[in-house]
C-alpha positions in Angstrom: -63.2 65.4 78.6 -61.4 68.8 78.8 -57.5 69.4 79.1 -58.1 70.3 82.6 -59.6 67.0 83.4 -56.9 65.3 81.7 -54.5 66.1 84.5 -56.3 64.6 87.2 -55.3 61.5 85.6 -53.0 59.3 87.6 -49.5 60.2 86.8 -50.1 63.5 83.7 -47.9 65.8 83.3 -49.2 67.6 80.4 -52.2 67.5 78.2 -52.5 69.0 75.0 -54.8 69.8 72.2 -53.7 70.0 68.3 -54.4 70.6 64.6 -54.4 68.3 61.7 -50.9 70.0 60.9 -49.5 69.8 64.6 -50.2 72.6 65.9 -50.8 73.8 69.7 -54.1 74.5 69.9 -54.5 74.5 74.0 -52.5 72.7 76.4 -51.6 72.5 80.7 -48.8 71.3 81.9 -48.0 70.7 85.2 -45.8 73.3 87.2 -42.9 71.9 88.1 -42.0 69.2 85.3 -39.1 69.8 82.5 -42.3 70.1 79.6 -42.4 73.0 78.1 -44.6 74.7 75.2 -41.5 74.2 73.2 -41.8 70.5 73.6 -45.2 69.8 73.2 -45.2 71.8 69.8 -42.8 69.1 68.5 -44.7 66.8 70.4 -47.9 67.5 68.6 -45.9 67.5 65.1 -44.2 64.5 66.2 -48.2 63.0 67.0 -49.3 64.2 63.1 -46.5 62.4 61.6 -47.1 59.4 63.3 -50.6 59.0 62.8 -50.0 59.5 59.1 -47.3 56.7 59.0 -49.4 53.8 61.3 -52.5 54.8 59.0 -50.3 54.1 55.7 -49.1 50.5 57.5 -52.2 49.9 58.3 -53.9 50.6 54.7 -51.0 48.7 53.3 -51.5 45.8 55.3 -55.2 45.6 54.6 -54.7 45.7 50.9 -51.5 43.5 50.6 -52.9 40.7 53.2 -56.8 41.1 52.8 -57.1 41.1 56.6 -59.4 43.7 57.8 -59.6 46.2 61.0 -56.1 48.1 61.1 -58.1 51.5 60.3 -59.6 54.0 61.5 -56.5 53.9 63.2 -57.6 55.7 67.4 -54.3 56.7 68.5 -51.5 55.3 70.0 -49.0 55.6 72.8 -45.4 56.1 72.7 -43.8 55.1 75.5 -40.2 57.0 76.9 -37.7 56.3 79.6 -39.5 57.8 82.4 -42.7 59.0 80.4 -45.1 58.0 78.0 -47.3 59.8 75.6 -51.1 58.6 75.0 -52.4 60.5 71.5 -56.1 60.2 69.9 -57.0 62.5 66.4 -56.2 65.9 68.1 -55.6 65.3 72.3 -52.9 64.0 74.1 -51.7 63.2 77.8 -48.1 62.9 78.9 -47.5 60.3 81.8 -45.4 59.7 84.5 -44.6 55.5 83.2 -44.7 54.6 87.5 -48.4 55.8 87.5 -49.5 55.7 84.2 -53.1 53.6 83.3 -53.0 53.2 79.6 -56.8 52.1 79.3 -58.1 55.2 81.2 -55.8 57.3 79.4 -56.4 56.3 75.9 -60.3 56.7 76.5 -59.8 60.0 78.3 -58.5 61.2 74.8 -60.5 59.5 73.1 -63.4 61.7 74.6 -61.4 64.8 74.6 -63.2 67.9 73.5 -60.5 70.8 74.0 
C-alpha cells in the first residue's frame, strides 16, 4: 500500500514513511490539519524509539518468564486526545480517534511499500 493510499483510510490525516534512524523518508498530509513536516519528523523519531523500547520488554519478558510470542514485535498505536498514531517497521498513519479503524489501519501499514 502506498502513502497515497493510506489517506483514503477512514479518518487519516497524515501518512508517512521512515528510516531505521527516524527519518522522513516520504510523507502526505492532509491540507488543512495542524500536522506539519516538523511534526512528523519527531513523530517518526518518536516511532524508532518506541519500537526499540517494546522490543527490549518484550525480549525481556521472554527470557525472564519463558513465555513465548512478544517478538517480532509489528508495530503499535499510540493513541492521543483527538488523534491516534498507527506505526509498522518504517510506515505510519495519523488518525482522526472519531473515525479511526485500528484493524484496517494496522494492516494498511503493515503492507506499506513507500
Amino acid at each position: 500500500m502506498t502513502l497515497e493510499q493510506m489517506m483514503d483510510l477512514p479518518g487519516a490525516l497524515a501518512a508517512f514513511s521512515y528510516t531505521d534512524k527516524g527519518d522522513i523518508t516520504g510523507h502526505q498530509i492532509r491540507e488543512g490539519t495542524e500536522i506539519t513536516p516538523q511534526i512528523l519528523d519527531l513523530l517518526a523519531h518518536s516511532c524508532v524509539a518506541n519500537i526499540a523500547v517494546a522490543t527490549l520488554e518484550a525480549r525481556g519478558w521472554e527470557s525472564l518468564t519463558g513465555q513465548k510470542g512478544f517478538e517480532p514485535l509489528q508495530g503499535f498505536s499510540m493513541v492521543g486526545l483527538e488523534w491516534s498514531v498507527v506505526v509498522s517497521d518504517h510506515c505510519g498513519v495519523i488518525l482522526k480517534n472519531r473515525d479511526v479503524n485500528y484493524e484496517a489501519s494496522f494492516n494498511a501499514v503493515q503492507t506499506c511499500s513507500a
